[in-house]
C-alpha positions as CSV (number, residue, x, y, z in Angstrom):
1,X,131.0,99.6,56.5
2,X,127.8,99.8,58.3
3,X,128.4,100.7,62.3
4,X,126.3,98.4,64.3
5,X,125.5,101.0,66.4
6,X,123.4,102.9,63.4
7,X,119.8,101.0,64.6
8,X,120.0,103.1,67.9
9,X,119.9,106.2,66.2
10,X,116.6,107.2,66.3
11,X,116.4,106.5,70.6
12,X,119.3,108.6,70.5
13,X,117.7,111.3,69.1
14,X,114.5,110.7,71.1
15,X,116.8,110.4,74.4
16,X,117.9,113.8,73.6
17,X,114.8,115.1,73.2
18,X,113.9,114.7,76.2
19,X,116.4,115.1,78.0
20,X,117.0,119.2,76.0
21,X,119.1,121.8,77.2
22,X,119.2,122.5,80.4
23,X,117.0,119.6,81.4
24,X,118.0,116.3,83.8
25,X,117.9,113.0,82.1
26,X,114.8,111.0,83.0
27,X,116.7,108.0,82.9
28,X,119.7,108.9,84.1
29,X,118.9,109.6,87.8
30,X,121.5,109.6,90.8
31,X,120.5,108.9,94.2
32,X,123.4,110.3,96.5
33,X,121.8,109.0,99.3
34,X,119.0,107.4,100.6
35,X,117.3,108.6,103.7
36,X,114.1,105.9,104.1
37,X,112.4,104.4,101.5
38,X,110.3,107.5,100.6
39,X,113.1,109.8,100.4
40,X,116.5,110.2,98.9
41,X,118.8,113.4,97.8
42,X,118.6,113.7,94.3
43,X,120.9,116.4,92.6
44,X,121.8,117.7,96.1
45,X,117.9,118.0,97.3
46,X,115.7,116.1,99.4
47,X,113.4,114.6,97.4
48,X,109.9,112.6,97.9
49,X,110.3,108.6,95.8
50,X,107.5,108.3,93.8
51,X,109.1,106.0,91.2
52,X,110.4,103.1,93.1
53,X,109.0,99.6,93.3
54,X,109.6,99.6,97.4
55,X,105.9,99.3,97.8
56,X,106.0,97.5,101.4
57,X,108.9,100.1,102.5
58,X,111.0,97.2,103.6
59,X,114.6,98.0,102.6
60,X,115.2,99.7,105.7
61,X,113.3,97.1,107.7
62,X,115.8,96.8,111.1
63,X,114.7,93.2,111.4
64,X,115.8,92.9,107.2
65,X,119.2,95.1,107.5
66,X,120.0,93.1,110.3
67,X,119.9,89.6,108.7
68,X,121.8,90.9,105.6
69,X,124.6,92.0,108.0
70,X,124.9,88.7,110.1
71,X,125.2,86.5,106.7
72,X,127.9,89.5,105.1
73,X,129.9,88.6,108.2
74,X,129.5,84.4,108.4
75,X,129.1,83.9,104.6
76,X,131.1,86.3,102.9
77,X,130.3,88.3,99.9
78,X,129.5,86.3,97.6
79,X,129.2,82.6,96.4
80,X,131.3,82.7,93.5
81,X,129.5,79.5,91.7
82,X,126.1,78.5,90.4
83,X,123.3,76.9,92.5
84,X,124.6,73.1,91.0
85,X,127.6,73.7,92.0
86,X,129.0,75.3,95.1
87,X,126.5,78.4,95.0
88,X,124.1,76.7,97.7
89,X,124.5,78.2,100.8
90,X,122.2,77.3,103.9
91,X,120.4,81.1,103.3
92,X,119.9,79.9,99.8
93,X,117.5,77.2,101.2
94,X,116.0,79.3,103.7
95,X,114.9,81.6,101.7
96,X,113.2,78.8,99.3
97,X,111.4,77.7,102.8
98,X,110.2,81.2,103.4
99,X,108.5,80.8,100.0
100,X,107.1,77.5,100.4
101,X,105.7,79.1,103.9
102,X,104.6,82.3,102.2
103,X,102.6,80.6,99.4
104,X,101.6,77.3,101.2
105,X,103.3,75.8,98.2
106,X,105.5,72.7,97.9
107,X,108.3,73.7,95.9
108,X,110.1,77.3,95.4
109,X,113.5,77.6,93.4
110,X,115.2,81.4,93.4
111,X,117.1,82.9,90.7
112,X,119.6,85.9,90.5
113,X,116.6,88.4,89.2
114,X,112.9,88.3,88.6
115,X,113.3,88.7,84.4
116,X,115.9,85.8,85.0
117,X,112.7,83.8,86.4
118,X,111.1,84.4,83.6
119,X,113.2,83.7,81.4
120,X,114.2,80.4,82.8
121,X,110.9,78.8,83.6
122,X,109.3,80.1,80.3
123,X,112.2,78.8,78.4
124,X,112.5,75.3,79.5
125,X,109.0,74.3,80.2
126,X,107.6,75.3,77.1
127,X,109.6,74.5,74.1
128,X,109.7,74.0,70.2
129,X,106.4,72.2,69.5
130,X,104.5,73.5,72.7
131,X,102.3,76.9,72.3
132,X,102.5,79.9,74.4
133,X,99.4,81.9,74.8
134,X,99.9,85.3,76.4
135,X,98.4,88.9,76.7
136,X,100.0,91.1,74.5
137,X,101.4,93.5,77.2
138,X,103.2,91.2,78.9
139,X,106.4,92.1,80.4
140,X,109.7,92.1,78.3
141,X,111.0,89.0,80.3
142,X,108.2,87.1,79.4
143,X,108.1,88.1,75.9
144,X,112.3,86.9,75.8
145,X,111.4,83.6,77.7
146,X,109.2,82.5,74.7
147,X,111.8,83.4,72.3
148,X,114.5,81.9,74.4
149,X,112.6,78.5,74.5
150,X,111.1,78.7,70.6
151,X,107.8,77.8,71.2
152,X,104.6,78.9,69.2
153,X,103.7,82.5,70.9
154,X,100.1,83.5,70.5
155,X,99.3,86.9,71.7
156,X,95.7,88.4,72.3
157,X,94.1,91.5,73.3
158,X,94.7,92.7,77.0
159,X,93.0,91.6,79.4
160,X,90.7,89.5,76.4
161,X,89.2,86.8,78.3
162,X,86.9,86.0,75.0
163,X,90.0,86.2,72.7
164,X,92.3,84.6,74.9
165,X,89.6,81.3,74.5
166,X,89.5,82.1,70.7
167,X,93.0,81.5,70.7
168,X,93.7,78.5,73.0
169,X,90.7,77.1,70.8
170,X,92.8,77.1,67.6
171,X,95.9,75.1,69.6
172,X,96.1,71.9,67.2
173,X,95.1,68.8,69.6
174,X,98.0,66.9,72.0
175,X,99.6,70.1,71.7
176,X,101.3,71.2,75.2
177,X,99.8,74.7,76.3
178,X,101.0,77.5,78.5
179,X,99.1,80.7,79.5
180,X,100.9,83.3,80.8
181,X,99.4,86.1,82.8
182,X,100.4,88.7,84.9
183,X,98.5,89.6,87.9
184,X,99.1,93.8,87.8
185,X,100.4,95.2,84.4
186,X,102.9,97.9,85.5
187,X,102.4,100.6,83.1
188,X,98.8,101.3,84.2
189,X,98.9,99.3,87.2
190,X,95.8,97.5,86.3
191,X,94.6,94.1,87.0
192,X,93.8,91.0,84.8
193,X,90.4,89.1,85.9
194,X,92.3,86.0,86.3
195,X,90.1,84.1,87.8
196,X,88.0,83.8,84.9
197,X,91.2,83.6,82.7
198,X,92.5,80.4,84.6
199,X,89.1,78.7,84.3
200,X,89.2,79.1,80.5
201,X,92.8,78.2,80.5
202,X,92.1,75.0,82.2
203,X,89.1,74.0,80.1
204,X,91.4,74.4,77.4
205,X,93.7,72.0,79.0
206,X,96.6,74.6,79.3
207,X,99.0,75.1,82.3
208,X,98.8,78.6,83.5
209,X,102.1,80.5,85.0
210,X,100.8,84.1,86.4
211,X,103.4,86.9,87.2
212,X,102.4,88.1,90.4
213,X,105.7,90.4,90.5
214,X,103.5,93.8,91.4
215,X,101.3,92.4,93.5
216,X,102.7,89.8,95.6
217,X,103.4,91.2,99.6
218,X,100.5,94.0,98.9
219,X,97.5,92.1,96.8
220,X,95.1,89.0,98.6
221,X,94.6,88.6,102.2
222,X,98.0,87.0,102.8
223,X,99.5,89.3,100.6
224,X,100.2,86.6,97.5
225,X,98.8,88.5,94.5
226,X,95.8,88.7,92.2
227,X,95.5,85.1,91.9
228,X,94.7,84.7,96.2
229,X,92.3,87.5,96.3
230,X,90.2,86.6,93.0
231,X,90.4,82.4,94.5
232,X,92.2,81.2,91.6
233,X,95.7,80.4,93.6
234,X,95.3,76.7,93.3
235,X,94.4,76.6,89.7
236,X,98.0,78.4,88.7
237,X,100.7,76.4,88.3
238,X,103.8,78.9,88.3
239,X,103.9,81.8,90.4
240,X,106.7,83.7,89.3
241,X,107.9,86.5,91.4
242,X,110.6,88.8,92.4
243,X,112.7,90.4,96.0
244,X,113.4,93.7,93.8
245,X,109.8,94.8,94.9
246,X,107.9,94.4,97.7
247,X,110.7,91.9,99.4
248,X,113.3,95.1,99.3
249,X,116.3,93.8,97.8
250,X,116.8,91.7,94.3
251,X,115.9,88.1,93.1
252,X,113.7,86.4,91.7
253,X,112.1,83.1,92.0
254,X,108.8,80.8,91.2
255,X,106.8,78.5,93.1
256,X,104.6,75.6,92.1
257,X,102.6,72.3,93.3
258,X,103.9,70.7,90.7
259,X,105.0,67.0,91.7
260,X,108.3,66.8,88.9
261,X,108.7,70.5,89.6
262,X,112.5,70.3,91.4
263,X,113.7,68.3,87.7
264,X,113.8,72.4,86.7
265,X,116.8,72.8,88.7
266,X,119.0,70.8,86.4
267,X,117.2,71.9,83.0
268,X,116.8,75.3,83.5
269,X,119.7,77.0,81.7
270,X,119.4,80.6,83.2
271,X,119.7,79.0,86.6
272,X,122.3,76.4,86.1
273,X,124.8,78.3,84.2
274,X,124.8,81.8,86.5
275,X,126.1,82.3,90.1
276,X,123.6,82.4,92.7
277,X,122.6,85.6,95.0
278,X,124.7,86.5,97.7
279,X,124.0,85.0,101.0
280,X,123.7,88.4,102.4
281,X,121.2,89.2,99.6
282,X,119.1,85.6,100.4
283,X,118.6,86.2,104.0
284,X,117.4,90.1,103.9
285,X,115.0,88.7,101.4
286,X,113.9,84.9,103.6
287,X,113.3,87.9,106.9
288,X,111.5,90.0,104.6
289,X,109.2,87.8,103.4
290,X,108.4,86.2,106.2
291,X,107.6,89.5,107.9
292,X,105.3,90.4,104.8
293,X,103.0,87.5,105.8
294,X,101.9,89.5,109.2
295,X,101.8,92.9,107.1
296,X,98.0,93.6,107.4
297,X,98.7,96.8,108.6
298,X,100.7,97.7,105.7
299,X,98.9,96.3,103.4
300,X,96.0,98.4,104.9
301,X,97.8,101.7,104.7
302,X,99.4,101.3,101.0
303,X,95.6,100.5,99.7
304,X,94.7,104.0,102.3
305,X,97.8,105.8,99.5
306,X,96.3,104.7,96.6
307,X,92.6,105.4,96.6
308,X,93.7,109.4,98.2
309,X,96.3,109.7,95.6
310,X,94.1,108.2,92.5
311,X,91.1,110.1,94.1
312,X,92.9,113.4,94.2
313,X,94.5,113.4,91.4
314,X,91.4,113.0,89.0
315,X,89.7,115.2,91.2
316,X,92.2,117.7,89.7
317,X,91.6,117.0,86.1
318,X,94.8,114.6,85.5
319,X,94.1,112.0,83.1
320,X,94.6,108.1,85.0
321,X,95.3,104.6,83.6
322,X,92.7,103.3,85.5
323,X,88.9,104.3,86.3
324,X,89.6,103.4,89.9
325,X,92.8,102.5,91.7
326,X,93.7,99.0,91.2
327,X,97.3,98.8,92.7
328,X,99.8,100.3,94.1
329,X,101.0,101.6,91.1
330,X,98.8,105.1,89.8
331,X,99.7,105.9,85.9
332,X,99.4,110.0,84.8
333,X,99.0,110.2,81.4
334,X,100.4,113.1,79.7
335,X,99.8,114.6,76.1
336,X,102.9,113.3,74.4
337,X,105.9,112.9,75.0
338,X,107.5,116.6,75.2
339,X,104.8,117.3,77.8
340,X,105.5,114.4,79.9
341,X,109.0,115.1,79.8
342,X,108.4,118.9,81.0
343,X,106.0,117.8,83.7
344,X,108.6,115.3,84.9
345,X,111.1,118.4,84.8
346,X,108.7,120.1,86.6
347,X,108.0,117.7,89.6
348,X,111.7,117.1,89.8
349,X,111.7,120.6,90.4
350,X,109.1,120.4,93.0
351,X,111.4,117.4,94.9
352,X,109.3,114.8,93.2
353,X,110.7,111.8,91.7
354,X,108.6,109.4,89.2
355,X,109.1,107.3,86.5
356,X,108.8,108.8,82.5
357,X,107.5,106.0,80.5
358,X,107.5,105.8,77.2
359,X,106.5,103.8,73.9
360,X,107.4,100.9,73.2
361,X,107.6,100.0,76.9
362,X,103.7,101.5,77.3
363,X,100.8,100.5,75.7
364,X,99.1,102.4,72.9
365,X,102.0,104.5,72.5
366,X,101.2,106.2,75.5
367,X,103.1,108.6,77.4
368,X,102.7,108.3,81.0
369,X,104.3,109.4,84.6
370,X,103.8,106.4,86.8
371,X,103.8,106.8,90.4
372,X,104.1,103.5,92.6
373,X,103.2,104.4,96.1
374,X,104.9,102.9,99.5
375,X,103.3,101.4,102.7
376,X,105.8,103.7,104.3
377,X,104.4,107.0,102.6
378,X,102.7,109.0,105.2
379,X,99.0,110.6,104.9
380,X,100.9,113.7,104.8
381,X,103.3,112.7,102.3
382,X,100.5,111.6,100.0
383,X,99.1,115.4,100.1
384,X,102.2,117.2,99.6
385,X,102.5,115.3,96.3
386,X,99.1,116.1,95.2
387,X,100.0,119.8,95.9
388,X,103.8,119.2,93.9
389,X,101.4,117.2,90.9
390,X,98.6,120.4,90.9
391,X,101.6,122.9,90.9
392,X,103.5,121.2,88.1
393,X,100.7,120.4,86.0
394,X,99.2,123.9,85.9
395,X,102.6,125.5,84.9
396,X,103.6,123.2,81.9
397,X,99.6,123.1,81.2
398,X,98.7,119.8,81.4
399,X,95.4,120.9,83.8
């Protein structure tokens, strides 16, 4: 009889490859406490977060920890029913308003993660019959949202804008056509040139969703992704985004001009037929966002992090995803993947903590430490890594 656990043998055996005697598992890390959002003790040691998607710093915002606590108390824990059913609690709407304020949008719905999103809107507005044309490192949730939905999915070349065209091109006519785009990729934390992207889109007659889920809070003047600071915001008809990032805290949601949008809340399977966030949950993420829309200061500061730390690093002969820094998010990319695995050891070591990223999740079957810096990282903070990178590098020899 086979074992249906047989297909995972080979990541078994790469899992414990890398993780070798005497080594910590990469993806198997235990935060016994967390001091700020830059630091936590990992393994009994204070250690610097380099690996986390807290790019505004805002879970311990007091203004945010404050609003969660009010709702725990005058809401409970939990909802304990869907969003159609009795899993609308006044925070729930709230924090749909603080989208429609935050995006100057007219309609905002929130599911229970951002890959739910995803999944959800993908799925249901784009169906059997319909085509799907997306970049071919989109995100996993994307990439299960066409499946879900069984529409026609028809990849090209990252960041293609000439093969994206040949492809919406070959869409039979009357066909209904969705792009989908993401506004920073989050393996090498590079950017799509979406505005050109939407205009082809739209001469092709296609609806465009873009996924602005490492960008939004940080990217564009009012801090709503790639799509605001390129001018293409009112041409995209789905912004899908998520709270697990710069928000602080977990949800996910997608916002739209779309005049029959709100029929979504009845159709949409992944959001009918799960429980909605926690109040608590709803109203750390409504004060959060509505802080990030005065965050120019922050916003400021985390682009400060990024150029030093992408600067810095290449000045010391580590290989980048990027030419220049694009994002928050600065991608190291290592030999293969017993190196990257010892330099992660290594920085752990140092009381550094990224993330290990490896094939299929990166592109081009690269290996890759990714670092994803914080508005709350200090100038200081950004050095003493560069110091725990140079150290680690030179001793397993990646420089």
């Amino acid at each position: 009889m086979t074992d249906l656990f047989d297909k995972f043998d080979p990541m078994i055996a790469l899992r414990e490859s890398v993780r070798g005697p005497g080594r910590e598992d990469p993806f198997g890390l235990v935060m016994e406490k967390v001091i700020s959002p830059t630091v936590a003790i990992c393994n009994g040691r204070e250690t610097i977060l380099l690996g986390t998607y807290n790019y505004m710093g805002m879970t311990f915002d007091p203004d945010v920890l404050a609003a969660g606590k009010a709702a725990l108390d005058q809401f409970g824990s939990g909802t304990t029913g869907s969003r159609v059913l009795n899993g609308t609690y006044a925070p729930h709407k709230d924090v749909e308003a603080a989208l429609r304020e935050f995006y100057a949008m007219d309609h905002a719905m929130v599911f229970s993660t951002g890959y739910q999103a995803n999944l959800g809107i993908i799925s249901t507005i784009a169906g059997k019959g319909d085509y799907i044309v997306l970049d071919i490192d989109s995100h996993a949730s994307i990439w299960d949202g066409c499946k879900l939905g069984d529409a026609e999915v028809v990849p090209f070349k990252h960041n293609d804008i000439t093969a994206m065209e040949k492809r919406l091109k070959r869409i039979p006519e009357g066909a209904g056509k969705l792009v989908v785009l993401e506004g920073v990729y989050s393996m090498l934390g590079d950017i799509a040139p979406l505005k050109d992207m939407i205009a082809v889109a739209k001469a092709n007659g296609a609806m465009v969703l873009v996924d602005e889920a490492h960008s939004m809070g940080f990217i564009g003047p009012n801090g709503r992704g790639v799509a605001e600071d390129q001018g293409a915001l009112d041409d995209v008809d789905f912004v899908i985004g998520t709270f697990s990032k710069s928000v602080g805290t977990v949800g996910g949601f997608c916002v739209s001009n779309h005049p029959k949008f709100e029929i979504l809340r009845m159709a949409c399977r992944p959001y009918v037929f799960t429980a909605s966030l926690p109040p608590s949950v709803v109203a750390t993420a409504a004060t959060s966002i509505r802080k990030l829309m005065h965050a120019g200061d922050k916003r400021a500061h985390l682009w400060e992090n990024s150029q030093v730390l992408h600067g810095e690093l290449r000045a010391r002969g580590f290989t980048l995803g990027t030419e220049t820094p694009q994002s928050a998010i600065i991608a190291v990319i290592m030999p293969d993947l017993d190196r990257g695995a010892a330099m992660w050891q290594a920085l752990m070591k140092e009381g550094l903590y990224v993330n290990l990223a490896r094939p299929p999740a990166t592109p081009a079957n690269m290996t890759l430490l990714r670092c994803s810096l914080c508005a709350e990282h200090s100038a200081e903070q950004v050095q003493t890594i560069v110091g725990m990178f140079e150290r680690a590098g030179k001793s397993v020899g990646i420089i």
